[in-house]
MISE-937101 format. One record per residue: residue in one letter; y, z, x of N, C-alpha, C in turn. Coordinates in nm, 4 decimals, decimal comma. Example, Ala and Ser with C-alpha at 12.3 -4.5 7.8 and 13.67 -1.06 7.14 Angstrom:
<atoms>
A; -0,5690; 0,7800; 1,3190; -0,4500; 0,7800; 1,2300; -0,3300; 0,7800; 1,3200
S; -0,2250; 0,7080; 1,2850; -0,1060; 0,7140; 1,3670; 0,0030; 0,7870; 1,2900
</atoms>
This chain:
<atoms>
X; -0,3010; -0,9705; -0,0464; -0,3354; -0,8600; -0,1325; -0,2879; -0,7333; -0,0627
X; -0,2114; -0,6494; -0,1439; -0,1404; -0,5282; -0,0789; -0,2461; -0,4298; -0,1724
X; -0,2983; -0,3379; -0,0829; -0,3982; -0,2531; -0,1363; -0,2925; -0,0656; -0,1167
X; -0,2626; -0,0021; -0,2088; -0,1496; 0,0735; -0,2515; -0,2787; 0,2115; -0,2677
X; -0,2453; 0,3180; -0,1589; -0,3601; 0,4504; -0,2161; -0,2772; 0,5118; -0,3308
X; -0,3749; 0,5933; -0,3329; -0,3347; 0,7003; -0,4219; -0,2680; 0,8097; -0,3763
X; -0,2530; 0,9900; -0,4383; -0,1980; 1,0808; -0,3757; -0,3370; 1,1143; -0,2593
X; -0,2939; 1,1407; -0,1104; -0,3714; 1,1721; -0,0437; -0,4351; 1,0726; 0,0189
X; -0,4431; 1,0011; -0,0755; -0,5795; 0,8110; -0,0425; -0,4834; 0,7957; 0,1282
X; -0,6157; 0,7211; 0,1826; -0,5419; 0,6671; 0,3543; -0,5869; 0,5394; 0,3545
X; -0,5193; 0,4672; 0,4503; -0,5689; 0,3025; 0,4207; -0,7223; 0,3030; 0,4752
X; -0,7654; 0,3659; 0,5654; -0,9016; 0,3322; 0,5826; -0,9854; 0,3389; 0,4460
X; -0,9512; 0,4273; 0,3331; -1,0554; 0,4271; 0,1802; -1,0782; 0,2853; 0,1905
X; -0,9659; 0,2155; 0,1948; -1,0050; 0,0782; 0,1441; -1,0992; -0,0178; 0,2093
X; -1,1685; 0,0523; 0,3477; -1,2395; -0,0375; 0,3947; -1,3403; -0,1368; 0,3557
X; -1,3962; -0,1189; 0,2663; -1,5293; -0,1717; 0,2031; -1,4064; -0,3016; 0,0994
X; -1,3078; -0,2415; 0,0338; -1,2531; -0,3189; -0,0008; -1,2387; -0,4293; 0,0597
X; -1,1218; -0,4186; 0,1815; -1,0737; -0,5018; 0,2534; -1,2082; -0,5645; 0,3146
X; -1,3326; -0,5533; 0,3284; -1,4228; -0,6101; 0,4257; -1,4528; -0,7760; 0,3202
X; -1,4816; -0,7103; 0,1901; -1,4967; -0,7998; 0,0683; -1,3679; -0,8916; 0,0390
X; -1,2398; -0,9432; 0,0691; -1,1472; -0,9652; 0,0360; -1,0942; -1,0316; 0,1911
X; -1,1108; -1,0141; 0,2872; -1,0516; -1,0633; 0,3880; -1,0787; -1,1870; 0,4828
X; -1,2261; -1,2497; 0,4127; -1,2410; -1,3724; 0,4502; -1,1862; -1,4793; 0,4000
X; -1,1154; -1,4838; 0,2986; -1,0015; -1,5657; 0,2194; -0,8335; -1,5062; 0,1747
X; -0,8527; -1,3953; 0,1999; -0,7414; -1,3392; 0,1847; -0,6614; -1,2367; 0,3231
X; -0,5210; -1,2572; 0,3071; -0,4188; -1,1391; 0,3972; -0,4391; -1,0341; 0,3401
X; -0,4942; -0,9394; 0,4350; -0,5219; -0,7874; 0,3161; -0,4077; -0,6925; 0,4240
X; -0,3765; -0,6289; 0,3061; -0,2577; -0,5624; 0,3809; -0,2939; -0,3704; 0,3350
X; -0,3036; -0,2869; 0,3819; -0,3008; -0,1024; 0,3441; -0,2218; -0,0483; 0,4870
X; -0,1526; 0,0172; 0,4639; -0,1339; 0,1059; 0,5062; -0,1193; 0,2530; 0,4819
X; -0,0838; 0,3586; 0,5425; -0,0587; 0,5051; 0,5306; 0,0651; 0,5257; 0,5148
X; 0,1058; 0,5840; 0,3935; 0,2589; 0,5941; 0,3450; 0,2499; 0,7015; 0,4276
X; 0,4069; 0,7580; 0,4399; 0,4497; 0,8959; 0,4646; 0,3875; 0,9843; 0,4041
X; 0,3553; 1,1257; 0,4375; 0,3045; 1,1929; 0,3927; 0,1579; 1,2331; 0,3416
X; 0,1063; 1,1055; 0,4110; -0,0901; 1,1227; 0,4136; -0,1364; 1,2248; 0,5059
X; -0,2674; 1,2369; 0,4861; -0,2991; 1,3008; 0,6125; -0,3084; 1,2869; 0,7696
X; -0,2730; 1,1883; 0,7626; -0,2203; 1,0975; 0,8972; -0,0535; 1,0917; 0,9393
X; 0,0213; 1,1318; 0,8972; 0,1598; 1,0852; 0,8395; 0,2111; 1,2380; 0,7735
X; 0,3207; 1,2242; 0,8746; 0,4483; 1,2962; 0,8025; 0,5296; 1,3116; 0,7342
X; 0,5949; 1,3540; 0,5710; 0,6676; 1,3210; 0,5259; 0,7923; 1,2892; 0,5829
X; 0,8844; 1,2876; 0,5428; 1,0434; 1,2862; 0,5722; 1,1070; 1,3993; 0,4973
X; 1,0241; 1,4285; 0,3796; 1,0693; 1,4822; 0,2533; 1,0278; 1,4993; 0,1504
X; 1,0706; 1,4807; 0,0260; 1,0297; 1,4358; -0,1241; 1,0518; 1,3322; -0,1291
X; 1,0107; 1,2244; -0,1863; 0,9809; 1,0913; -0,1960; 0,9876; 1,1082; -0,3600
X; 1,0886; 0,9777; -0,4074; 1,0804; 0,9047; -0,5100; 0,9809; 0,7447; -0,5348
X; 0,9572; 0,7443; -0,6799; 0,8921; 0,6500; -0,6748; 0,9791; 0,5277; -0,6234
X; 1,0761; 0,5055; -0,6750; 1,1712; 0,4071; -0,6442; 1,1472; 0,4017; -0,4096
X; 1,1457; 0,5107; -0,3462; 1,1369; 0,4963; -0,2295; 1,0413; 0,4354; -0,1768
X; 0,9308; 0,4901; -0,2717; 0,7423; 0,4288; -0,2103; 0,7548; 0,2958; -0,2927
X; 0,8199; 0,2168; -0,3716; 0,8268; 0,1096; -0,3774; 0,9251; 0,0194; -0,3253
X; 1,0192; 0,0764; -0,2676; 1,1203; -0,0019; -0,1611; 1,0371; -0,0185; -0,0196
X; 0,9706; 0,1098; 0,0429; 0,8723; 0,0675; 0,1106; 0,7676; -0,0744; 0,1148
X; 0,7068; -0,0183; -0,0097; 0,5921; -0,1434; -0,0380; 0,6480; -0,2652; 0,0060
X; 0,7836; -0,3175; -0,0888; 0,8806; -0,4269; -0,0359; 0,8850; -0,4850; 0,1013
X; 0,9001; -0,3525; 0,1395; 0,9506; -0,3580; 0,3076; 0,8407; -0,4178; 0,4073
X; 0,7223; -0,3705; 0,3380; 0,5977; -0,4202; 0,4066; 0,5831; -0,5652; 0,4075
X; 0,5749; -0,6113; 0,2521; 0,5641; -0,7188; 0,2272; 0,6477; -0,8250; 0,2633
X; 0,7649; -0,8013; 0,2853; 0,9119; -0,8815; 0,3677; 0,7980; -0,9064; 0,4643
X; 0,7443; -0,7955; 0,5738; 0,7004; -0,8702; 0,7214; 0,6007; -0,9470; 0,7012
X; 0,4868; -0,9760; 0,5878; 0,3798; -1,0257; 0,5687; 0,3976; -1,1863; 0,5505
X; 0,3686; -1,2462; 0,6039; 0,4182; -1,4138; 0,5847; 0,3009; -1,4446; 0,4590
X; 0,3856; -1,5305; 0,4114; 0,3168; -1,5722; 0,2407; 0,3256; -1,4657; 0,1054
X; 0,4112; -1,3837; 0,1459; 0,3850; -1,2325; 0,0821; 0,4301; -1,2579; -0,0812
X; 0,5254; -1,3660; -0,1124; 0,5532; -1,3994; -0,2059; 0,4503; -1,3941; -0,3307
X; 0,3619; -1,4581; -0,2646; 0,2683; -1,4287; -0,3686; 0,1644; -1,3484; -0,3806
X; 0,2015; -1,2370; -0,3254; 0,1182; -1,1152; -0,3185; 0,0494; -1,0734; -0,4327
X; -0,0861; -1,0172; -0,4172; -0,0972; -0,8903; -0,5647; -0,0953; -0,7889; -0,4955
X; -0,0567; -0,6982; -0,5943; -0,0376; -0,5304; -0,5531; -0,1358; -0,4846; -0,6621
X; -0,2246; -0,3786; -0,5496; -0,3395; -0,3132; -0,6308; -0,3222; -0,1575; -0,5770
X; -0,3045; -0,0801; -0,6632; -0,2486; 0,0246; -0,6725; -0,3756; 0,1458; -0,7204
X; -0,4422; 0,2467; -0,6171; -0,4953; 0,3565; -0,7168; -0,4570; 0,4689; -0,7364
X; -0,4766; 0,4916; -0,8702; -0,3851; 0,6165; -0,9020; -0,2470; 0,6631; -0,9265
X; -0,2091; 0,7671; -0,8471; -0,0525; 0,7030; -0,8048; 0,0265; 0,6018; -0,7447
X; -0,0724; 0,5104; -0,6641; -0,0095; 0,4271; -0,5951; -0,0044; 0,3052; -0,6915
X; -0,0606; 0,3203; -0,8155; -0,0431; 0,2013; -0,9399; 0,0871; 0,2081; -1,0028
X; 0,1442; 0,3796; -1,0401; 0,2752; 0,3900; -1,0203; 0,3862; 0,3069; -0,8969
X; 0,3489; 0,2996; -0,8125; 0,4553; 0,2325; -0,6729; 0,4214; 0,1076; -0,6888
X; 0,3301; 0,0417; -0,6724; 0,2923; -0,1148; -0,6587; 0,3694; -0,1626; -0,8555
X; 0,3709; -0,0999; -0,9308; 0,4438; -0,1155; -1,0684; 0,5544; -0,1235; -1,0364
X; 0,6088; -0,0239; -0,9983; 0,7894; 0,0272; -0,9225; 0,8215; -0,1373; -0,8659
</atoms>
C-alpha cells in the first residue's frame, strides 16, 4: 500500500494509518519534494510526482500489486 499526501501532507500524517495496515501489509509514504521537510527542485508537474511514485514503487519488492491511496492532491498523482 503506497500512502500518497496531499499539498503540504508529510508521511508521518499517515501514522495512525500505517500503524492499522502494517501487520499484513508493505506500507510505503514518503515526503515528496517540496514538503515541509523537503526542498523543491522547482515546479513540479503532475506527470513528475507520478513518475516519482513509480520510482518508489520499482524499489518496493511485490510492488506490482500495489494500491495507491492518494489525499487530496496526492489522489491526483497516485491517478497520474
Amino acid at each position: 500500500v503506497m500512502l500518497c499526501s496531499g499539498l503540504g501532507g508529510r508521511a508521518l500524517h499517515w501514522s495512525d494509518t500505517v500503524a492499522e495496515l502494517a501487520h499484513d501489509h508493505i506500507v510505503v509514504r514518503f515526503d515528496r519534494p517540496g514538503t515541509p521537510v523537503t526542498r523543491a527542485p522547482g515546479p513540479r508537474t503532475v506527470r513528475q510526482e507520478a513518475e516519482r511514485i513509480a520510482a518508489v514503487l520499482d524499489a518496493v519488492r511485490g510492488a506490482d500489486d500495489a494500491v495507491l491511496v492518494g489525499h487530496s492532491v496526492g489522489g491526483f498523482y497516485a491517478e497520474a
